[in-house]
PDBQT receptor file of N, H, CA, C and O in Angstrom, charges set to zero:
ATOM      1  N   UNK A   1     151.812   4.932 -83.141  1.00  0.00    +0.000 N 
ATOM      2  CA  UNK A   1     152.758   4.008 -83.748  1.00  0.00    +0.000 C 
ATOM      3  C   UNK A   1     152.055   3.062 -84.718  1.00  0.00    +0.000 C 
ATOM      4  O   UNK A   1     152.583   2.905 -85.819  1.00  0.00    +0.000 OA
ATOM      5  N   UNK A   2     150.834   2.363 -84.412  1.00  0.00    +0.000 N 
ATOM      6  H   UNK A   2     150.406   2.490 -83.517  1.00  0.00    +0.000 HD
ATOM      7  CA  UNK A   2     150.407   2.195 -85.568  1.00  0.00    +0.000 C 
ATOM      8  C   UNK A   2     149.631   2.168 -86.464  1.00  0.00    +0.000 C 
ATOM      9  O   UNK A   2     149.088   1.316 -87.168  1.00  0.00    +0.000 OA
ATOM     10  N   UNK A   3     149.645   3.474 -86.327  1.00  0.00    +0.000 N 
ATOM     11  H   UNK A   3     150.086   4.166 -85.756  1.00  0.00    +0.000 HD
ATOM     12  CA  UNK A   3     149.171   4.374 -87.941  1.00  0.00    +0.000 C 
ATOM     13  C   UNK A   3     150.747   4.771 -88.239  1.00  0.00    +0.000 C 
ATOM     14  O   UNK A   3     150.746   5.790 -88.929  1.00  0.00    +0.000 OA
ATOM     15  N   UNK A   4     151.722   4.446 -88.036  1.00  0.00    +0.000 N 
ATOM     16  H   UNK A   4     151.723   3.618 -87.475  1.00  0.00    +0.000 HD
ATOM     17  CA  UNK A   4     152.805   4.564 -88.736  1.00  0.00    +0.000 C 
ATOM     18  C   UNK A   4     153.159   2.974 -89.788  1.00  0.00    +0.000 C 
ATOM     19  O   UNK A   4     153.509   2.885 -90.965  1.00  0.00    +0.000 OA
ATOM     20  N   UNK A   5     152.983   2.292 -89.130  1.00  0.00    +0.000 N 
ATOM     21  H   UNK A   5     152.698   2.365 -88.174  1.00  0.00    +0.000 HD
ATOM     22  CA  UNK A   5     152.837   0.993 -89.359  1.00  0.00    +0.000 C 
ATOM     23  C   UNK A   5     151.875   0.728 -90.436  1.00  0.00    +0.000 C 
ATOM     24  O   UNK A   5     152.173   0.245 -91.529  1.00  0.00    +0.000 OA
ATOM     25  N   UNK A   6     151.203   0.927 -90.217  1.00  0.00    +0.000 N 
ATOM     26  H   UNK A   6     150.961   1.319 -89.329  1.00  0.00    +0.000 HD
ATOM     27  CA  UNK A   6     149.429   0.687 -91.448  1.00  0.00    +0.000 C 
ATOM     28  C   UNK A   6     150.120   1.657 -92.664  1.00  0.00    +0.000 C 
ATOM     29  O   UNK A   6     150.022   1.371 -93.858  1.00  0.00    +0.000 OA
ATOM     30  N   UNK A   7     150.687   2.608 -92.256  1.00  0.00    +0.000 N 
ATOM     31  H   UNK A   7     150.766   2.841 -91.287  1.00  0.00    +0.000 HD
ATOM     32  CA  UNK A   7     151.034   4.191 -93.336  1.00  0.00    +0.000 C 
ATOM     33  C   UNK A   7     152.310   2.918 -94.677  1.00  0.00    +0.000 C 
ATOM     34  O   UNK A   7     152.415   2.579 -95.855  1.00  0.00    +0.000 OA
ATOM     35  N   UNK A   8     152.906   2.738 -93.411  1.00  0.00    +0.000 N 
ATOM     36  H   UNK A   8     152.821   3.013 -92.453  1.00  0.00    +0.000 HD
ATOM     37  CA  UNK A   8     154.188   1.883 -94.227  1.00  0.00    +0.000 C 
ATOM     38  C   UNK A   8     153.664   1.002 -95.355  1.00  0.00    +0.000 C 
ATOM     39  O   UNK A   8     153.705   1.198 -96.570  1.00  0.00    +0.000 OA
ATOM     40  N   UNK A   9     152.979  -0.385 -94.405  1.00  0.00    +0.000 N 
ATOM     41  H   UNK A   9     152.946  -0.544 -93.418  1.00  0.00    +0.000 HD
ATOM     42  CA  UNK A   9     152.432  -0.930 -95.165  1.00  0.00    +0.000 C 
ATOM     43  C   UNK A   9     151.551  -1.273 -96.594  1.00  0.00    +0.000 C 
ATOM     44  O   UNK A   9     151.561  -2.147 -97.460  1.00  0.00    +0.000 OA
ATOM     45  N   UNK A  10     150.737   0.049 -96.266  1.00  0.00    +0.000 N 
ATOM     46  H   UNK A  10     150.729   0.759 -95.562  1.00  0.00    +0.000 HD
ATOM     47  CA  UNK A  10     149.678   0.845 -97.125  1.00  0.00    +0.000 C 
ATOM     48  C   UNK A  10     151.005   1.231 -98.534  1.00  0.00    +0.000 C 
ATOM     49  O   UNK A  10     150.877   0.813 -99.685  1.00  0.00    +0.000 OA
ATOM     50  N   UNK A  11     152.331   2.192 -97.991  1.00  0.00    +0.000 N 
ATOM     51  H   UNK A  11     152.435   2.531 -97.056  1.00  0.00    +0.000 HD
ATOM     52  CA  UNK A  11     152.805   2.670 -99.470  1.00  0.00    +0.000 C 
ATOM     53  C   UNK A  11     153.489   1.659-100.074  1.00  0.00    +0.000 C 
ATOM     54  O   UNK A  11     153.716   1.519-101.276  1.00  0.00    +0.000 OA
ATOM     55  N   UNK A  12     153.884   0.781 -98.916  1.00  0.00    +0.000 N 
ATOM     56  H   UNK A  12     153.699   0.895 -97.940  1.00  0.00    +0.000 HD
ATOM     57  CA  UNK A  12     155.225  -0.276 -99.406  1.00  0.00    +0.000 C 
ATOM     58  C   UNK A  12     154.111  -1.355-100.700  1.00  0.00    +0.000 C 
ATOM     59  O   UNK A  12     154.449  -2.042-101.664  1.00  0.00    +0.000 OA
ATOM     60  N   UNK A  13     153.301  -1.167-100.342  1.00  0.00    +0.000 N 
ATOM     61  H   UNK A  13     153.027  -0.609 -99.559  1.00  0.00    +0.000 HD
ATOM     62  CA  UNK A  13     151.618  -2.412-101.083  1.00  0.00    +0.000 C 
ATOM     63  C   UNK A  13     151.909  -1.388-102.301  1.00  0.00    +0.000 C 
ATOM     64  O   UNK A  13     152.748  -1.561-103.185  1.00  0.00    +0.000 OA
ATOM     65  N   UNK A  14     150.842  -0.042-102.127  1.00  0.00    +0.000 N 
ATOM     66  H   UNK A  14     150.160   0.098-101.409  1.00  0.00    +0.000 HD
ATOM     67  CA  UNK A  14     151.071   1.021-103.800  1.00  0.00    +0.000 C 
ATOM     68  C   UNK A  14     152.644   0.629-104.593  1.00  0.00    +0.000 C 
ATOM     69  O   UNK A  14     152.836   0.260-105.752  1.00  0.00    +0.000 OA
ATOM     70  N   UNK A  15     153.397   0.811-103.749  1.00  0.00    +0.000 N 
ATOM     71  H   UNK A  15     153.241   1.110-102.808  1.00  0.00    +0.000 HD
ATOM     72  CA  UNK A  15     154.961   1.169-104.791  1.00  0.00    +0.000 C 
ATOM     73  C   UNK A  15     154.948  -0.638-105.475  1.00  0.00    +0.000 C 
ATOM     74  O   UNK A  15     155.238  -0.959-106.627  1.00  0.00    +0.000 OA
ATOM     75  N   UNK A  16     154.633  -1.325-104.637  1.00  0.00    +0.000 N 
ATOM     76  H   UNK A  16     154.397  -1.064-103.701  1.00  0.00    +0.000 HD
ATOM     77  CA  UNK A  16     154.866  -2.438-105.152  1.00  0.00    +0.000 C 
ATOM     78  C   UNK A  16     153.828  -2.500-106.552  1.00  0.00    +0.000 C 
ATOM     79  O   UNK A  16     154.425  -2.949-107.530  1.00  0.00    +0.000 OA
ATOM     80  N   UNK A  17     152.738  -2.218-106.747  1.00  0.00    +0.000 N 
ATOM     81  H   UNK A  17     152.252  -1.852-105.952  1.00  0.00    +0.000 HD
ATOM     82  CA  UNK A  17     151.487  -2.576-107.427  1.00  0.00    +0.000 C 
ATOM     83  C   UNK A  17     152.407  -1.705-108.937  1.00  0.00    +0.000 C 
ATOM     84  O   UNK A  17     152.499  -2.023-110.122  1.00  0.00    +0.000 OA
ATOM     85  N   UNK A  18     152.878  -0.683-108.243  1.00  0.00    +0.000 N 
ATOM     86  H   UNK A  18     152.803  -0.424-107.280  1.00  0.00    +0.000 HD
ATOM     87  CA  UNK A  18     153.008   0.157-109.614  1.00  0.00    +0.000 C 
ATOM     88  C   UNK A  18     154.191  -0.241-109.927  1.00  0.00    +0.000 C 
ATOM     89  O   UNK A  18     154.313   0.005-111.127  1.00  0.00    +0.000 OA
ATOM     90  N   UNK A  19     155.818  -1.061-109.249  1.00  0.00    +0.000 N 
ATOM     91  H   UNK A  19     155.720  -1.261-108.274  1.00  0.00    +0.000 HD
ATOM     92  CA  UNK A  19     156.625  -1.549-109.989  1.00  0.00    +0.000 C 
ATOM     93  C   UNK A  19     156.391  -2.765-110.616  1.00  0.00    +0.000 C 
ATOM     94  O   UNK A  19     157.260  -3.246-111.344  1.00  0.00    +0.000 OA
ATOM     95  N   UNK A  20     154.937  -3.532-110.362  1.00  0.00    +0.000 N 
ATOM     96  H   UNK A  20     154.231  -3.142-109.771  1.00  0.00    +0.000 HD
ATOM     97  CA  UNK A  20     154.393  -4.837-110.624  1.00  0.00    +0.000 C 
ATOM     98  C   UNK A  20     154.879  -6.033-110.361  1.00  0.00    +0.000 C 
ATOM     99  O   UNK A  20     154.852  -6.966-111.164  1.00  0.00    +0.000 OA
ATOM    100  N   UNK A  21     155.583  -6.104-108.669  1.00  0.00    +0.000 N 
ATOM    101  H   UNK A  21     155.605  -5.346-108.017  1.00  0.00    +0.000 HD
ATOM    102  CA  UNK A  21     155.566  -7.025-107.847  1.00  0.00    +0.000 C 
ATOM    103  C   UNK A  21     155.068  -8.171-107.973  1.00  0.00    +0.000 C 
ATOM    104  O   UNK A  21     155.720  -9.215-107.935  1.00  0.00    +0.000 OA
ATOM    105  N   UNK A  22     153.501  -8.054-108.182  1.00  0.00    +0.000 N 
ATOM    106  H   UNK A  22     152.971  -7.206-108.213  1.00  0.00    +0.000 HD
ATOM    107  CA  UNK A  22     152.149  -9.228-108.051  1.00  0.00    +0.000 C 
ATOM    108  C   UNK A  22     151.964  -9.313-109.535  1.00  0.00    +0.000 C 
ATOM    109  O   UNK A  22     150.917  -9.741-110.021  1.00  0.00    +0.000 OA
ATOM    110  N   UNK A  23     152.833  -8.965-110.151  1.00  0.00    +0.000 N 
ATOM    111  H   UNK A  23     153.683  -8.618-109.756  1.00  0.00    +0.000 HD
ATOM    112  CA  UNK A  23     152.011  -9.395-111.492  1.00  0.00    +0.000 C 
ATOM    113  C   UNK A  23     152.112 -11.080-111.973  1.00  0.00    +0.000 C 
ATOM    114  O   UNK A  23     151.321 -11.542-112.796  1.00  0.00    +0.000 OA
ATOM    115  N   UNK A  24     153.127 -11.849-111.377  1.00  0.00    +0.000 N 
ATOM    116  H   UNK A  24     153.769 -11.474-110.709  1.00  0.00    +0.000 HD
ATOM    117  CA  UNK A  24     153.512 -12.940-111.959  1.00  0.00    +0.000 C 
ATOM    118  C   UNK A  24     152.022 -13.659-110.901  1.00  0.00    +0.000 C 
ATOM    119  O   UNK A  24     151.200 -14.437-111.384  1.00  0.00    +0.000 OA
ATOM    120  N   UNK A  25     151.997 -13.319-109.902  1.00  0.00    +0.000 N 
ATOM    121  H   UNK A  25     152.665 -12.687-109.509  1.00  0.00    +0.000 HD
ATOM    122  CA  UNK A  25     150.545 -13.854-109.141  1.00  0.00    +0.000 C 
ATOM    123  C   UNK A  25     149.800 -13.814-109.808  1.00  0.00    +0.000 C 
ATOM    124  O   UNK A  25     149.310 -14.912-110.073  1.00  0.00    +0.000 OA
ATOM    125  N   UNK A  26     149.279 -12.752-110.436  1.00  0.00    +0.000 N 
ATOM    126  H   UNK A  26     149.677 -11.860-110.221  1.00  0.00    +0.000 HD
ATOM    127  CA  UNK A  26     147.881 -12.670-111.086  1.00  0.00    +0.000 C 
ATOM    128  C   UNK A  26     147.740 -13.225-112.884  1.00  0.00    +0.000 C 
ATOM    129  O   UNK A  26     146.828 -13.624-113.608  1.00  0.00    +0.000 OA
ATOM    130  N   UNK A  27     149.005 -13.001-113.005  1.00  0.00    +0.000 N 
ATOM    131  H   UNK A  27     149.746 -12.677-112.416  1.00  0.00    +0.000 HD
ATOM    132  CA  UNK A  27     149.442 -13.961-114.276  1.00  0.00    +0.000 C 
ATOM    133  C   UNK A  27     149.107 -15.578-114.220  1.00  0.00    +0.000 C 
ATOM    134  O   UNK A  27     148.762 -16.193-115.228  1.00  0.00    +0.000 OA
ATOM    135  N   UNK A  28     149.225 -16.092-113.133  1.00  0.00    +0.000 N 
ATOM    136  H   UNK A  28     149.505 -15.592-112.313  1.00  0.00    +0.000 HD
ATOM    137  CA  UNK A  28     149.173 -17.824-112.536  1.00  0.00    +0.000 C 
ATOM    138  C   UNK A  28     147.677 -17.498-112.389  1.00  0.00    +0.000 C 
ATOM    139  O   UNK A  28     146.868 -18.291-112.871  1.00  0.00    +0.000 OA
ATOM    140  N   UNK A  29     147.333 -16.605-111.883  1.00  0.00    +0.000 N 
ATOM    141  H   UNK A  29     147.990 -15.961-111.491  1.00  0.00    +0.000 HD
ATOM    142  CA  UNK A  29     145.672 -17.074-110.805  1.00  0.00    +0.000 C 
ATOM    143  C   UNK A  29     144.956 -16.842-112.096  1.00  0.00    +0.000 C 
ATOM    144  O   UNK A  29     143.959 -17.564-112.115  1.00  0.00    +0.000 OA
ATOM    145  N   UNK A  30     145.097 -15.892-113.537  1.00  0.00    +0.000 N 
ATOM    146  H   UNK A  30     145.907 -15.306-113.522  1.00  0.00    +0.000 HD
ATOM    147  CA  UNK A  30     144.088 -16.174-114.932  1.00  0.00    +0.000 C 
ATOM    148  C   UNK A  30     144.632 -17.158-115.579  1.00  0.00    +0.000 C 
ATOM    149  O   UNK A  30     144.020 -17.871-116.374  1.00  0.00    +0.000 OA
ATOM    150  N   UNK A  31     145.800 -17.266-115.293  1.00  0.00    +0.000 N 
ATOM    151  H   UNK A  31     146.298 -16.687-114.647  1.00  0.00    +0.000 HD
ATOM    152  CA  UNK A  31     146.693 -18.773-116.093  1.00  0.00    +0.000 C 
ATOM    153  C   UNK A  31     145.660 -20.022-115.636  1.00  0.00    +0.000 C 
ATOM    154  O   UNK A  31     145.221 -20.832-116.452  1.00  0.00    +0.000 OA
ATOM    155  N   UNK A  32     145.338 -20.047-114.170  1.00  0.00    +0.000 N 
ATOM    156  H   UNK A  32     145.695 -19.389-113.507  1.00  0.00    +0.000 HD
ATOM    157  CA  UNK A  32     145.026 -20.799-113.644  1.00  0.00    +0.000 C 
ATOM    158  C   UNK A  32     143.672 -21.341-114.140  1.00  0.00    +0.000 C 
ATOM    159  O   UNK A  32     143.293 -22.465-114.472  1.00  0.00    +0.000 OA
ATOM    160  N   UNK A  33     142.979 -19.919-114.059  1.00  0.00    +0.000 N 
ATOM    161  H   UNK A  33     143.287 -19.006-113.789  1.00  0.00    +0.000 HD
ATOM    162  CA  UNK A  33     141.590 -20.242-114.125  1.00  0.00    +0.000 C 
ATOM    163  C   UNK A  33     140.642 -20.483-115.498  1.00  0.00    +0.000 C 
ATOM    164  O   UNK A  33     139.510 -20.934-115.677  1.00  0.00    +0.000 OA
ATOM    165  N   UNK A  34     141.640 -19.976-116.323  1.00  0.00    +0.000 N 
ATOM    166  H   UNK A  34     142.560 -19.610-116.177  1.00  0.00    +0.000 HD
ATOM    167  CA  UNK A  34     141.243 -20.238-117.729  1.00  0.00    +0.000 C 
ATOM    168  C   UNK A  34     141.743 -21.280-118.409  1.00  0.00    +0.000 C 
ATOM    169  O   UNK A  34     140.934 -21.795-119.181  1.00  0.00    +0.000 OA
ATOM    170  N   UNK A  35     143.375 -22.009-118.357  1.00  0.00    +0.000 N 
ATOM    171  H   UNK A  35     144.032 -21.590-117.730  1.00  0.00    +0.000 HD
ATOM    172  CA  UNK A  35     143.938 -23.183-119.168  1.00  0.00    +0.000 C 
ATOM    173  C   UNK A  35     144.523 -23.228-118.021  1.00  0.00    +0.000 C 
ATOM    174  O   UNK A  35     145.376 -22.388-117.735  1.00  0.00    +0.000 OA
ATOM    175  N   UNK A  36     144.133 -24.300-117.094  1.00  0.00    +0.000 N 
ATOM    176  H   UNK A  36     143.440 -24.982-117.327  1.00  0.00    +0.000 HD
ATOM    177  CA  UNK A  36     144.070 -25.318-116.100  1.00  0.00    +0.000 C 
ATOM    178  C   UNK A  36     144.676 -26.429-116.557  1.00  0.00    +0.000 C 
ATOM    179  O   UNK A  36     144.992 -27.149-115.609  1.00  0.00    +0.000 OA
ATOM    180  N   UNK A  37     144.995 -26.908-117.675  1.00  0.00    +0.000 N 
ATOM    181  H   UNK A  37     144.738 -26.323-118.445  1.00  0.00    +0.000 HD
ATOM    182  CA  UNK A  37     145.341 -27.904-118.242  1.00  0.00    +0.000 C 
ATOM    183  C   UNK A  37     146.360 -27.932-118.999  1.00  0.00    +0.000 C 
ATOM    184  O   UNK A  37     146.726 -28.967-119.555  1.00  0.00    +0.000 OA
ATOM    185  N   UNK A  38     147.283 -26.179-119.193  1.00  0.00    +0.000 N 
ATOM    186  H   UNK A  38     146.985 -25.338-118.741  1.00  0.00    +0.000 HD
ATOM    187  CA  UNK A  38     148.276 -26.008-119.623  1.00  0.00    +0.000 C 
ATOM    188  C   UNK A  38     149.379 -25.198-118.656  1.00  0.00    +0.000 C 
ATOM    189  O   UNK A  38     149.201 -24.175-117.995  1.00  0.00    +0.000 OA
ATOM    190  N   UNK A  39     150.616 -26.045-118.812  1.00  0.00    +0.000 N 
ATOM    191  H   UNK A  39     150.761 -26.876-119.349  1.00  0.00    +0.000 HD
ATOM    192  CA  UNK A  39     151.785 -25.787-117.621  1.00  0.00    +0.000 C 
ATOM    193  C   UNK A  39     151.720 -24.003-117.694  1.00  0.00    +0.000 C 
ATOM    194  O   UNK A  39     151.793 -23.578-118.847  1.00  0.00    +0.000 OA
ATOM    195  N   UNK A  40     151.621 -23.171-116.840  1.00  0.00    +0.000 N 
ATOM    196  H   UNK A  40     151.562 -23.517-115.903  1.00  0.00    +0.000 HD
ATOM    197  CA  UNK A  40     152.241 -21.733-117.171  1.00  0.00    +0.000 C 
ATOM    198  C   UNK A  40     153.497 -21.583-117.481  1.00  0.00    +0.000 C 
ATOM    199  O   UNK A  40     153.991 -22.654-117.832  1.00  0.00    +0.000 OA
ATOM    200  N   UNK A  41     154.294 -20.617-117.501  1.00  0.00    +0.000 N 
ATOM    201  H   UNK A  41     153.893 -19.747-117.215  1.00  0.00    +0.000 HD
ATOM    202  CA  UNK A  41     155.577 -20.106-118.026  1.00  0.00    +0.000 C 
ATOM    203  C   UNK A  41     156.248 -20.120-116.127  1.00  0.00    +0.000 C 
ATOM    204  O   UNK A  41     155.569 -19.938-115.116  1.00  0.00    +0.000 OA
ATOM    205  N   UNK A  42     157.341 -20.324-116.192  1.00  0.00    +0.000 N 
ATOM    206  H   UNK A  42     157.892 -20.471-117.013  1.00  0.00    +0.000 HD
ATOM    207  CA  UNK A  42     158.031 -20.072-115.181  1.00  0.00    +0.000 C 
ATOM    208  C   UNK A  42     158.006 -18.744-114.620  1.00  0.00    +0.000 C 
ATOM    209  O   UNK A  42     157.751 -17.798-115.365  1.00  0.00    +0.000 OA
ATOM    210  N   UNK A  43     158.255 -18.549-113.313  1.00  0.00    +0.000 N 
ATOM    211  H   UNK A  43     158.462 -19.317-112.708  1.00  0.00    +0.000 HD
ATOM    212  CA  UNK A  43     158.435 -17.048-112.926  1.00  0.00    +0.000 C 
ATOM    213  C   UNK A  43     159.831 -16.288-114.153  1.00  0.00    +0.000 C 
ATOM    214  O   UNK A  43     159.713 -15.360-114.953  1.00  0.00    +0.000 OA
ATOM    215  N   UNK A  44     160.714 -16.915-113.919  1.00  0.00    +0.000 N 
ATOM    216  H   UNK A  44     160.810 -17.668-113.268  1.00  0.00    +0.000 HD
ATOM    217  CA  UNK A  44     161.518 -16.522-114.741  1.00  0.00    +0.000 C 
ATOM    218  C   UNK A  44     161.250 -15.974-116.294  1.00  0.00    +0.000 C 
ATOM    219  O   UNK A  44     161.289 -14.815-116.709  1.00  0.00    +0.000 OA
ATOM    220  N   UNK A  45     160.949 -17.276-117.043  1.00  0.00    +0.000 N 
ATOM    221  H   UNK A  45     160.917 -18.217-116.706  1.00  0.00    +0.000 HD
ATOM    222  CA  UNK A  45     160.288 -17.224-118.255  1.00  0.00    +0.000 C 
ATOM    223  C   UNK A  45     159.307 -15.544-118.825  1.00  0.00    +0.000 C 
ATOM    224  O   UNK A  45     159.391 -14.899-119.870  1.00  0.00    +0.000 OA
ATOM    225  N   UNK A  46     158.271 -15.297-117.314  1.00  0.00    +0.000 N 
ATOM    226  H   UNK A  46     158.202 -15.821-116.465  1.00  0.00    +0.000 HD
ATOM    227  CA  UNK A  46     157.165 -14.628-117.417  1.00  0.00    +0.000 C 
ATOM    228  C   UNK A  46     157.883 -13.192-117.579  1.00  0.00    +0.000 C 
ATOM    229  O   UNK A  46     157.680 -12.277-118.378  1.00  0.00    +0.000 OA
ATOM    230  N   UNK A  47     158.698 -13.325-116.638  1.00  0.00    +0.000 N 
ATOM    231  H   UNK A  47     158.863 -14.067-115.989  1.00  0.00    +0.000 HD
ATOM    232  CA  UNK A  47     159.518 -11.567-116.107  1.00  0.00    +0.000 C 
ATOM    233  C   UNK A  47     160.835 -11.525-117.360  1.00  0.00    +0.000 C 
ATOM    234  O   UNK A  47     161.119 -10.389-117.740  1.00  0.00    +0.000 OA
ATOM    235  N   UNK A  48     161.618 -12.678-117.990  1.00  0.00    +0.000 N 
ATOM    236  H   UNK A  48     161.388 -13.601-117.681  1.00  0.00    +0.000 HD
ATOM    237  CA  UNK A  48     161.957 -12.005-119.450  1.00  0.00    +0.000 C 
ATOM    238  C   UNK A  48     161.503 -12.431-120.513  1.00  0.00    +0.000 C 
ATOM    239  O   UNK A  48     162.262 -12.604-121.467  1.00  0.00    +0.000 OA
ATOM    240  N   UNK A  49     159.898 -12.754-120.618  1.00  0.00    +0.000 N 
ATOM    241  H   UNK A  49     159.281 -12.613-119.843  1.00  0.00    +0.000 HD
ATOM    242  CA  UNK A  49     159.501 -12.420-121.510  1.00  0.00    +0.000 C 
ATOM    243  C   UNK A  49     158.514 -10.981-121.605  1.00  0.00    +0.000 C 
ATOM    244  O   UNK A  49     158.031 -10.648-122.687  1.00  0.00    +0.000 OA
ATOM    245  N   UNK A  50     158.291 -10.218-120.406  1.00  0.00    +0.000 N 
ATOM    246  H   UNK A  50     158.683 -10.489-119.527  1.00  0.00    +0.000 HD
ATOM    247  CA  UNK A  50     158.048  -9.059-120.156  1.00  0.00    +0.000 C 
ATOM    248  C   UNK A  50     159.059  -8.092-120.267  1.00  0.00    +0.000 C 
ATOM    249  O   UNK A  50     158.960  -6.933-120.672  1.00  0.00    +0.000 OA
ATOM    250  N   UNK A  51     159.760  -8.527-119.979  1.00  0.00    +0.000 N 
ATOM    251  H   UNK A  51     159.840  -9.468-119.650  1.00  0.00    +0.000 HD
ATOM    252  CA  UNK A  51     161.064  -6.725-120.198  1.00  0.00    +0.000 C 
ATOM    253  C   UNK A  51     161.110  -7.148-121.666  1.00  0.00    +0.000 C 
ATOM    254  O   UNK A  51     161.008  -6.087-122.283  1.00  0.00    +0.000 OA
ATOM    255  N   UNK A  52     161.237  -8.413-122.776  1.00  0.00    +0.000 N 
ATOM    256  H   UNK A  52     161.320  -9.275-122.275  1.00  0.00    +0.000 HD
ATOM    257  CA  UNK A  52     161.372  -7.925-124.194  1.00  0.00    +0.000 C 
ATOM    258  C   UNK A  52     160.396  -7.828-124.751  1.00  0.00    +0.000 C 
ATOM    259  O   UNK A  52     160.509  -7.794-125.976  1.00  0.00    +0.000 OA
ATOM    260  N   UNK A  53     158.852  -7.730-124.115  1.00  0.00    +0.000 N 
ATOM    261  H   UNK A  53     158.760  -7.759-123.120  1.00  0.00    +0.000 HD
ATOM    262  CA  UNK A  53     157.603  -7.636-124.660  1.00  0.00    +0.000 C 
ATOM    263  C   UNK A  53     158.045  -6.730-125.975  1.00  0.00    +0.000 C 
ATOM    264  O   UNK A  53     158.969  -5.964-125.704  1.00  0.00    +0.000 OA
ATOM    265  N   UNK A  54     157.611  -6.665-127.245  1.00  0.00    +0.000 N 
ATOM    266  H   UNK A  54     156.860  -7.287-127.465  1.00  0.00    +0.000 HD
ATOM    267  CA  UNK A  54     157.616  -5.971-128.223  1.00  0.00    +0.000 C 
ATOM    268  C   UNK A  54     156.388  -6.271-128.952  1.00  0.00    +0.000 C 
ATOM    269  O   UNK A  54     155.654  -7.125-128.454  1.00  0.00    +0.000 OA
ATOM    270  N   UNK A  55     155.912  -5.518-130.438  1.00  0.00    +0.000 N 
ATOM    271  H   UNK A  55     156.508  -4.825-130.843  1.00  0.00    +0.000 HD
ATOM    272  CA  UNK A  55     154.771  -5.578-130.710  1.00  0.00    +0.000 C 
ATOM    273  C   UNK A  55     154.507  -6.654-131.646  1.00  0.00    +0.000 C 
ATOM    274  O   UNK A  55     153.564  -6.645-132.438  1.00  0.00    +0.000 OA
ATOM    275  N   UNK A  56     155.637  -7.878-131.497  1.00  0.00    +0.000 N 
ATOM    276  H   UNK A  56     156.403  -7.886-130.853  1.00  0.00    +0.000 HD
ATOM    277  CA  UNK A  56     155.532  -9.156-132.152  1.00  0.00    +0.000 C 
ATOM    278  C   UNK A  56     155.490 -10.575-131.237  1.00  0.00    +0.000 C 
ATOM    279  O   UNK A  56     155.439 -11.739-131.634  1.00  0.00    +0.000 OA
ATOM    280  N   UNK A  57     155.530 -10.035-129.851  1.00  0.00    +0.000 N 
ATOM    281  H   UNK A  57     155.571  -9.089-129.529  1.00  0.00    +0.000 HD
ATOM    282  CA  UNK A  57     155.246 -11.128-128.735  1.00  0.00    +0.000 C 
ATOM    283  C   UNK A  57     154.848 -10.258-127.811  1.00  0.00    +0.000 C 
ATOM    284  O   UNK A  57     155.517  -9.395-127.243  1.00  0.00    +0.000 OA
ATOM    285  N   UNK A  58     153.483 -10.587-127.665  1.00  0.00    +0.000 N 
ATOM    286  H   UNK A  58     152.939 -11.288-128.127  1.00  0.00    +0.000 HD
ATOM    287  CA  UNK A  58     152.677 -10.932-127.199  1.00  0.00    +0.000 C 
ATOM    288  C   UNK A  58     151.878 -12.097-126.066  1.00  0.00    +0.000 C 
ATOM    289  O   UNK A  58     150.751 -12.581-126.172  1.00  0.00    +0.000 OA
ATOM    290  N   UNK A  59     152.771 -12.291-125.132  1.00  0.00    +0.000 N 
ATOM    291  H   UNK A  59     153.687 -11.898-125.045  1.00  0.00    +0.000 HD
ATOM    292  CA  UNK A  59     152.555 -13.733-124.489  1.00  0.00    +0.000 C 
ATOM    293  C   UNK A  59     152.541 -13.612-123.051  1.00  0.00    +0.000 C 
ATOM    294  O   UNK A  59     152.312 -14.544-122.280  1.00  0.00    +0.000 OA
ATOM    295  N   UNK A  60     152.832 -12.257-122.680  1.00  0.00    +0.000 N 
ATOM    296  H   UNK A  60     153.018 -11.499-123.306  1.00  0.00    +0.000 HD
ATOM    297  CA  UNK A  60     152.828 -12.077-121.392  1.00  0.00    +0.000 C 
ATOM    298  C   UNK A  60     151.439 -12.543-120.417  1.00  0.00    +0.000 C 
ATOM    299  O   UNK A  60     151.398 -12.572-119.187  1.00  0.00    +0.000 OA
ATOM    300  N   UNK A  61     150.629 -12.798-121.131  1.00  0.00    +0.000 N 
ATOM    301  H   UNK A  61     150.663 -12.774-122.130  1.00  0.00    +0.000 HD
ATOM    302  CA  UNK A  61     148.987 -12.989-120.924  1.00  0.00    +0.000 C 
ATOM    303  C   UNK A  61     149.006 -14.461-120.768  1.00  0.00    +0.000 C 
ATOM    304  O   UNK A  61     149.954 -15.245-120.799  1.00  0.00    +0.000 OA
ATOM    305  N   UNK A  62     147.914 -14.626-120.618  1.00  0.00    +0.000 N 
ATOM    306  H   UNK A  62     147.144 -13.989-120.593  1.00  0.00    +0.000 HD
ATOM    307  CA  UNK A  62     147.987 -16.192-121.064  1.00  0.00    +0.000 C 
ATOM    308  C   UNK A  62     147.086 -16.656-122.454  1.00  0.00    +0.000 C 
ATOM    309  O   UNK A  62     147.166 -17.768-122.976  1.00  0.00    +0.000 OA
ATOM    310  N   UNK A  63     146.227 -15.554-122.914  1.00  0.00    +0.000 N 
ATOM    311  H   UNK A  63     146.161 -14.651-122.490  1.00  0.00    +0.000 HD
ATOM    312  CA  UNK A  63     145.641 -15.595-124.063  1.00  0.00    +0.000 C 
ATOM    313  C   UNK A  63     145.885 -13.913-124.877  1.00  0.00    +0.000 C 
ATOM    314  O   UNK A  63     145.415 -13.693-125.994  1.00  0.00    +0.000 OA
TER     315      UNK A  63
């Protein structure tokens, strides 16, 4: 039972990584660590300015 459990966990973690779940995390934690001194973008803000990413914005980053 749990190695059924660990199994779950383990794909439910992959599927998440590849629909990009954690991306607004790791967006804050280089937000963080590089301009410390500038507010980040809201969760909101971050996730639609990612679905209209196009090749004239550019901002999903923090640099």
């Amino acid at each position: 039972m749990n190695v059924l459990v660990k199994g779950w966990k383990n794909l439910t973690w992959y599927v998440g990584e590849i629909m990009g779940d954690s991306a607004y995390e790791r967006y804050l934690a280089r937000h963080n660590a590089v301009h410390s001194d500038v507010t980040p973008m809201t969760e909101r803000e971050f996730w639609r300015d990612r679905v209209n990413f196009d090749e004239t914005n550019h901002s999903t980053g923090c640099c």
